[in-house]
C-alpha positions in Angstrom: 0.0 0.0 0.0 2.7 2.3 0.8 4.2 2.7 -3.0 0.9 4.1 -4.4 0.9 6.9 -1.6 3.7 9.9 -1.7 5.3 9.9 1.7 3.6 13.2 2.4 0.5 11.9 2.0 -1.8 11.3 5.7 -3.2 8.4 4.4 0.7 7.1 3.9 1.7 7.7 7.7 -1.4 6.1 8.6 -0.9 2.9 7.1 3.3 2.9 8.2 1.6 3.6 11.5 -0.7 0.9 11.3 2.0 -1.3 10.1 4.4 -0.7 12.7 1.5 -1.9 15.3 0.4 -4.6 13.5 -3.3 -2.9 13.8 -5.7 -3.1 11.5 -8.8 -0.6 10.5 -11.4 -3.9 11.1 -10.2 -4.8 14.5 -12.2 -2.5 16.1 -15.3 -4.1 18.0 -18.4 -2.9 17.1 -20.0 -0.6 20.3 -22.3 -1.8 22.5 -24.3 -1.1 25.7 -24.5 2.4 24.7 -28.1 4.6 25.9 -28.8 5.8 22.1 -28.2 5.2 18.5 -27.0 8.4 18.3 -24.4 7.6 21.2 -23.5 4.4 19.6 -22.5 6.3 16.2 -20.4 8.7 18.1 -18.7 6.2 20.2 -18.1 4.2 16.7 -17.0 7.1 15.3 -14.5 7.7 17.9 -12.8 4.2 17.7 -12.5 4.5 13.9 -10.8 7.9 13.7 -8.6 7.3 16.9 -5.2 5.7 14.8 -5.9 8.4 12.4 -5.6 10.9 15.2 -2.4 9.2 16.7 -0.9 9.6 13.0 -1.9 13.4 12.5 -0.6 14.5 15.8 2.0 12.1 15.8 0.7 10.8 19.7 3.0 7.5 20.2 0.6 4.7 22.2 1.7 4.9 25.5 0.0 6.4 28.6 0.9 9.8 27.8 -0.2 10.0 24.0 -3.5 8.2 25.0 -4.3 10.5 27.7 -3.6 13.8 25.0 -5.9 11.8 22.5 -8.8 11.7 24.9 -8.8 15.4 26.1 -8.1 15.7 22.2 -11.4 13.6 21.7 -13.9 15.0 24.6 -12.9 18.7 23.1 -13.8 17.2 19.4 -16.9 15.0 20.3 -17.8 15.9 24.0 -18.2 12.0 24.8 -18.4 11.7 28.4 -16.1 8.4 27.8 -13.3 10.4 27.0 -13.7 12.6 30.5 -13.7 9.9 32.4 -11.0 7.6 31.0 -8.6 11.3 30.9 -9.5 10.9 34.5 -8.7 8.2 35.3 -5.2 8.2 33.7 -4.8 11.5 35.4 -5.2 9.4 38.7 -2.5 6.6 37.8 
């Protein structure tokens, strides 16, 4: 994937990223036990922009660049998820 991509390109450093992490886009689990649709679709969202996020901001996966992600995410989406597991990190 990475020779049809110029190594400017987002979508380039998102799949090295993924690469090196041996992620993949479909590993994510679909979101359940959520109040609302509406909820559910956010909290989806969330999960399937997260890597891209990492890669934009260049946010390596440790404690730190998790904990920037999720103030990054409750500023963007306002999920109470993100609040509380910023909080919780915050109290490690």
């Amino acid at each position: 994937m990475h020779g049809i991509y110029h190594q400017t390109h987002l979508v380039f450093a998102y799949a090295r990223f993924m690469g090196s992490m041996n992620f993949s886009p479909d590993d994510r689990r679909l979101v359940r036990l959520m109040d609302t649709d509406e909820l559910a679709y956010m909290a989806m969202r969330a999960r399937e922009v997260h890597d891209f996020w990492h890669t934009l901001l260049n946010l390596p996966t440790n404690l730190i660049g998790e904990s920037a992600l999720k103030v990054i995410e409750f500023k963007q989406m306002h999920l109470p998820m993100c609040a509380v597991i910023y909080r919780g990190h915050c109290q490690i």
